[in-house]
N, C-alpha and C positions, 0 to 999 in steps of 0.2 A: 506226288501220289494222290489218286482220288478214288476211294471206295469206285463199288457199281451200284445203282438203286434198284433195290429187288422191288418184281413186279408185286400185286397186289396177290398173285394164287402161288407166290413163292413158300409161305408157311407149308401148303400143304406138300407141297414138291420136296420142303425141307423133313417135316414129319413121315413121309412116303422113303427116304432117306433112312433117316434116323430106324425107321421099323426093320427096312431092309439089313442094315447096320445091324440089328438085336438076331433079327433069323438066322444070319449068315456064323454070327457068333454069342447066343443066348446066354450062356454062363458067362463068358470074359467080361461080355457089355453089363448085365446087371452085378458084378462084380466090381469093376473099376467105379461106376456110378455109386453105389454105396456104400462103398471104399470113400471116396469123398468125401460123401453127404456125412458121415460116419465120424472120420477125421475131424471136418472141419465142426460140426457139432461139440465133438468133446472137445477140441482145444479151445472154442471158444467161451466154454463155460472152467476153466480154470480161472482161478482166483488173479485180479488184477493186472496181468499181462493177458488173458485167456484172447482174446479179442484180438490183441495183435501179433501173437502166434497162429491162431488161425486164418488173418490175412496174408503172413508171411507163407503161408500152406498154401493158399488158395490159387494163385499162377503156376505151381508145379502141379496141382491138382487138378486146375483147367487142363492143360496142356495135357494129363495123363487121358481123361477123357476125351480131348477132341483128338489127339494122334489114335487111341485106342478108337475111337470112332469110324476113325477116316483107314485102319487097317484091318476092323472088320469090315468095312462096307467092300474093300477088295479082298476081302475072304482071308484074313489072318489070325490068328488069335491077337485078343489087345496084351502088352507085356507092359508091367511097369518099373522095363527099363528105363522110361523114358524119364520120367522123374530120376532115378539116378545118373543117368548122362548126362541131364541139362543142370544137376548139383554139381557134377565134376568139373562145367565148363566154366571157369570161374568168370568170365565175361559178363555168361550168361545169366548166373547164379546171380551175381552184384544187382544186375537189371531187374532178374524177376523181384529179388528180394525189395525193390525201390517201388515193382509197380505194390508187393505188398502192401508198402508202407503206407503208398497212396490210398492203395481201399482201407486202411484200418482206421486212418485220417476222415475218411468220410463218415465210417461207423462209429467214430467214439463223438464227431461233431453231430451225427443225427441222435443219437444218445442222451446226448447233453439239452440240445435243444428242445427233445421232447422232455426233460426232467425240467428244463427252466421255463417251457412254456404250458405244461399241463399241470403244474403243482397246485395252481388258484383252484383249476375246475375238478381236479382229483380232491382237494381238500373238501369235496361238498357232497362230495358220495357219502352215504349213510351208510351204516352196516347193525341189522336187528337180531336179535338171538345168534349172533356167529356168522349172521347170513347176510352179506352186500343187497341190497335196497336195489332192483334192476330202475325202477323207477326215476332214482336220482343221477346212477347212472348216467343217462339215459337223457333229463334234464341240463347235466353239467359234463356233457362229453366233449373232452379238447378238441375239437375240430381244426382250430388254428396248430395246435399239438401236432396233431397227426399230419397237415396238409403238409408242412412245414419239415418236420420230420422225413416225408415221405418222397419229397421234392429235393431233400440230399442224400439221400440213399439213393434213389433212382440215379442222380448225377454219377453216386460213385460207381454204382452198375455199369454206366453208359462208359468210365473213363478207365474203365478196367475191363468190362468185357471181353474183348478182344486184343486188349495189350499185350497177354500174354504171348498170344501165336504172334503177334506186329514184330515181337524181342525175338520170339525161337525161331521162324523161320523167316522173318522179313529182315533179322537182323538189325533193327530200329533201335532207337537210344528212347530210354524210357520217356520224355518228351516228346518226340513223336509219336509213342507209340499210344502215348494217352491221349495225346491229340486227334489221331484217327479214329481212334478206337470211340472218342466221345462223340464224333462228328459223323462218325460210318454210322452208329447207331441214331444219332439225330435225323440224317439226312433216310433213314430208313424206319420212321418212327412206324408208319402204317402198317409194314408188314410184321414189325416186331408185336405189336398190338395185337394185329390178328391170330400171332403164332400164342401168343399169351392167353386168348377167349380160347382156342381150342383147346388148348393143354388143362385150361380152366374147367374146361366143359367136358373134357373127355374125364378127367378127376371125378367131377361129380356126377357123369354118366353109373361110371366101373362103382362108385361108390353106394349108387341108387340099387344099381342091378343086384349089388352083393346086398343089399339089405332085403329086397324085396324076396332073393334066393333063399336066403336065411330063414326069413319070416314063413315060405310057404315050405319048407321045408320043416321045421320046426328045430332051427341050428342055431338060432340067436344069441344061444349063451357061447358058442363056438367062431362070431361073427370075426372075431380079432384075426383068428387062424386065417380064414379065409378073405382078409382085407387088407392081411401083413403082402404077402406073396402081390396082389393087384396093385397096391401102394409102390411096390419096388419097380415093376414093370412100367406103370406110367410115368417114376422117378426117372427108370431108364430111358424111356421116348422120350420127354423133354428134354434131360440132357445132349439123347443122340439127335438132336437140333443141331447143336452149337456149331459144331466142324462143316454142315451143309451151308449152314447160314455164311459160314466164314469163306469156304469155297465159292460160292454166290458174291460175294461181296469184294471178296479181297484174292481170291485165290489163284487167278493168273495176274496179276500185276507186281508190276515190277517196284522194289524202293527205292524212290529217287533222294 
């Protein structure tokens, strides 16, 4: 089985998608999406396990949005049945729970790494009347920390992105499915790139507009109200990516 390489104006074809995807069913899509984002947040700040409970979350919660995706863009409400069907199949359940393990593997290793590689340069921040020193900062910033850090999270991104749907509907042994899923996304590094500046860009578009609305209106102190609501919507476009990207990629081919 070989991914397809999406062309270079696939992001927007995918984001054109995704928006159709929120029209067709507005409340379900920004619902399932921060249903998620929501989830997977608060389990990952419990105490000591938090991190791999919320990776163990994360493949039925992909899944919940990309099928809820893929059943609004054909005009249905998204249901999260889906998450409980693919619990019940114990096949399936075993798999997702393995590619969990795999993301929570890469999160507690980027974690780590950045604790063992930025402690020298964090030790030399200064802090004056209560107040961090932006200056030393600034002079003593892990950059090896962060590159480092940011070069195993993205790996675990690339090896789990799409593993999910590879297990539910390609029916893949979690082996493969991390294997495609690392290499579908390598092999299509460019458009993921460019789907990443727009999502980027459109953030801090909707971000600009609402402040400058704000400011000429005289609502600044109310700016949250109206930044909550724009914040879920672009949450939702970006995620109602995923299922186009996936359909693009993998979605008529067969597993061999």
């Amino acid at each position: 089985m070989q991914g397809h390489i999406a062309t270079f104006s696939s992001p927007v074809k995918w984001i054109k998608q995704g928006i159709e995807a929120i029209r067709r069913a507005p409340f379900g899509m920004v619902s399932i999406c921060v249903f998620y984002v929501f989830m997977f947040s608060v389990l990952s700040t419990l105490p000591f396990v938090g991190l791999v409970l919320a990776s163990f979350f994360m493949p039925f919660g992909t899944m919940l949005v990309i099928e809820g995706t893929r059943e609004a863009y054909n005009g249905r409400q998204p249901s999260y049945a889906v998450m409980v069907d693919l619990f019940k199949n114990v096949s399936k359940r075993s798999r997702l729970f393995k590619v969990g393990l795999i993301y929570a593997f890469f999160l507690i290793i980027a974690n780590y790494i950045y604790l063992l590689t930025a402690m020298d340069a964090i030790s030399q921040w200064q802090v004056k009347d209560g107040q961090i020193v932006w200056e030393s900062v600034a002079q003593h910033f892990p950059w090896t920390a962060a590159i480092l850090t940011i070069l195993c999270y993205l790996a675990g991104q690339m090896a789990t992105w799409f593993a999910p749907a590879l297990v539910a509907w390609k029916n893949m042994t979690v082996g493969k499915a991390v294997f495609y899923s690392f290499f579908g996304c390598l092999r299509n590094w460019l458009p993921i790139v460019v789907l990443t500046c727009i999502v980027i860009g459109l953030t801090l578009l909707a971000t600009l507009l609402v402040i400058v609305f704000c400011s000429a209106v005289g609502l600044t102190g109310y700016m949250v109200y109206f930044m909550t609501p724009v914040i879920f919507i672009i949450l939702t476009v970006g995620y109602g990516t995923i299922w186009p990207m996936w359909d693009d990629i993998y979605g008529d081919i067969a597993a061999d």
